[in-house]
C-alpha positions as CSV (number, residue, x, y, z in Angstrom):
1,X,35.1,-10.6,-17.7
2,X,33.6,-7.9,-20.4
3,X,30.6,-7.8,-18.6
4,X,32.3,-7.1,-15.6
5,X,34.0,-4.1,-17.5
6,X,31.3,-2.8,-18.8
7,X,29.9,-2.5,-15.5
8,X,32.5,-0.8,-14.2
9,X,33.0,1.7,-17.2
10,X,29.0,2.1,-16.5
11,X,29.1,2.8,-13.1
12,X,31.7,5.5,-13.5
13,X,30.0,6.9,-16.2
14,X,26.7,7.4,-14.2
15,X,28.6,8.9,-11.1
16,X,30.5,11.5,-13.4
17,X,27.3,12.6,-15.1
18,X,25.8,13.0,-11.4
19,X,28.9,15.0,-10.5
20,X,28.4,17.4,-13.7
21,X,24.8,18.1,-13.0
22,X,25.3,18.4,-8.9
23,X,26.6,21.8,-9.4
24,X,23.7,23.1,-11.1
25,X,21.5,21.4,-8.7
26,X,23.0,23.7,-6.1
27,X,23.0,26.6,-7.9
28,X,22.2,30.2,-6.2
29,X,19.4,32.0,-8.0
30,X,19.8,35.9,-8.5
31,X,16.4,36.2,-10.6
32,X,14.2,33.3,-11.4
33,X,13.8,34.8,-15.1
34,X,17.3,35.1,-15.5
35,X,18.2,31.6,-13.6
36,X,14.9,29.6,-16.1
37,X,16.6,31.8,-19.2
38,X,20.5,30.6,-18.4
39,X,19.6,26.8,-17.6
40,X,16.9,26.5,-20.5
41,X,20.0,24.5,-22.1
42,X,20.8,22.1,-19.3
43,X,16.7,21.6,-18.7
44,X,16.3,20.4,-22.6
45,X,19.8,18.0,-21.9
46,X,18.2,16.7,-18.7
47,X,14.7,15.8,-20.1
48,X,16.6,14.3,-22.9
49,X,18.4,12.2,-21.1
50,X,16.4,11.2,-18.6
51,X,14.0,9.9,-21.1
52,X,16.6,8.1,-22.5
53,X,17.7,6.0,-19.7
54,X,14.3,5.4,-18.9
55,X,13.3,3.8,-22.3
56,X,16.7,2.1,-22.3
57,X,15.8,0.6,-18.7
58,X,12.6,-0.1,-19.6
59,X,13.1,-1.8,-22.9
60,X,15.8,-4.0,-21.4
61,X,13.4,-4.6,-18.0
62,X,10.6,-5.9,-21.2
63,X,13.0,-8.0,-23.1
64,X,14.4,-9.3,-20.1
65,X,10.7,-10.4,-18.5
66,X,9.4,-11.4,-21.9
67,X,12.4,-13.6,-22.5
68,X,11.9,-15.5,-18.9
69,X,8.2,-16.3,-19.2
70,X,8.7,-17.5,-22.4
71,X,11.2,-20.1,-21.5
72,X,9.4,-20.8,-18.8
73,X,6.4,-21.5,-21.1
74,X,9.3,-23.6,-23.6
75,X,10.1,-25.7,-20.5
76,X,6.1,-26.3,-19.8
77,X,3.9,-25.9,-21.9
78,X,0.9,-26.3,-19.4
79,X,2.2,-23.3,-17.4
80,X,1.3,-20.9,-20.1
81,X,-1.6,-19.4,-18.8
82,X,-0.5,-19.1,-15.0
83,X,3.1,-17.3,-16.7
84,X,1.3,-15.0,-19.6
85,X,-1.4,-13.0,-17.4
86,X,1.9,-11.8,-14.8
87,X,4.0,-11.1,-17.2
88,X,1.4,-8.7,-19.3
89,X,0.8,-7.1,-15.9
90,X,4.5,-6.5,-15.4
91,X,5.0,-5.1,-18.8
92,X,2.2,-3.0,-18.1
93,X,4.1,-1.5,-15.0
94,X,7.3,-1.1,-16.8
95,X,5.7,0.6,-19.8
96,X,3.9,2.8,-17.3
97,X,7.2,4.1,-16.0
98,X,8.4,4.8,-18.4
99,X,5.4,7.0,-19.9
100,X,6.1,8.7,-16.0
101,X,9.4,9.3,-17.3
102,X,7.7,11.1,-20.4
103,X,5.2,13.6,-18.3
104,X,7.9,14.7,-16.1
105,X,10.2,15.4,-19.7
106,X,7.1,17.3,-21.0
107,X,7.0,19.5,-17.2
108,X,10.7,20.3,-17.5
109,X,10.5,21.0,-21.1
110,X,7.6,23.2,-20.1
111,X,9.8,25.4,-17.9
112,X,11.9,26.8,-20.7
């Protein structure tokens, strides 16, 4: 039942955020100095948070996949080589999204 909540209170979260970024999205530029110069602000907030979510997804997406293999590799022990060499490649891929997340951070931070 909480998880259920907390899903929900998520969800509505997420789509309000969405709703108070749309608007600047949208926006009608009159100069692109003065439009860079009066979202600098909201460009800092946006790399910040979406470097957030992304190492919150990806740390959870880790724990998550390093928690599997290793029960798998509790439950049989003789498994643990076909289970360790996917799993490091799938860590690999989450980590590299995340470092994705990162760069594009950096290239908004760089447009202030």
């Amino acid at each position: 039942m909480a998880n259920r909540t907390i899903k929900k209170i998520t969800s509505v979260l997420s789509f309000l955020v969405v709703l108070c970024f749309a608007g600047v999205a949208f926006a009608q530029e009159s100069g692109k100095e003065m439009a860079i110069a009066s979202n600098s602000g909201l460009i800092a907030i946006a790399a910040a948070f979406g470097l957030s979510i992304a190492a919150l997804g990806g740390a959870l997406g880790q724990g998550r996949a390093a928690a599997t293999a290793l029960d798998g590799i509790a439950r049989n022990p003789g498994a643990a080589d076909k289970i360790r060499g996917p799993m490091i490649l799938a860590l690999a891929l989450i980590e590299s999204l995340v470092i994705y997340a990162l760069i594009v951070a950096f290239l908004l931070l760089g447009k202030i």
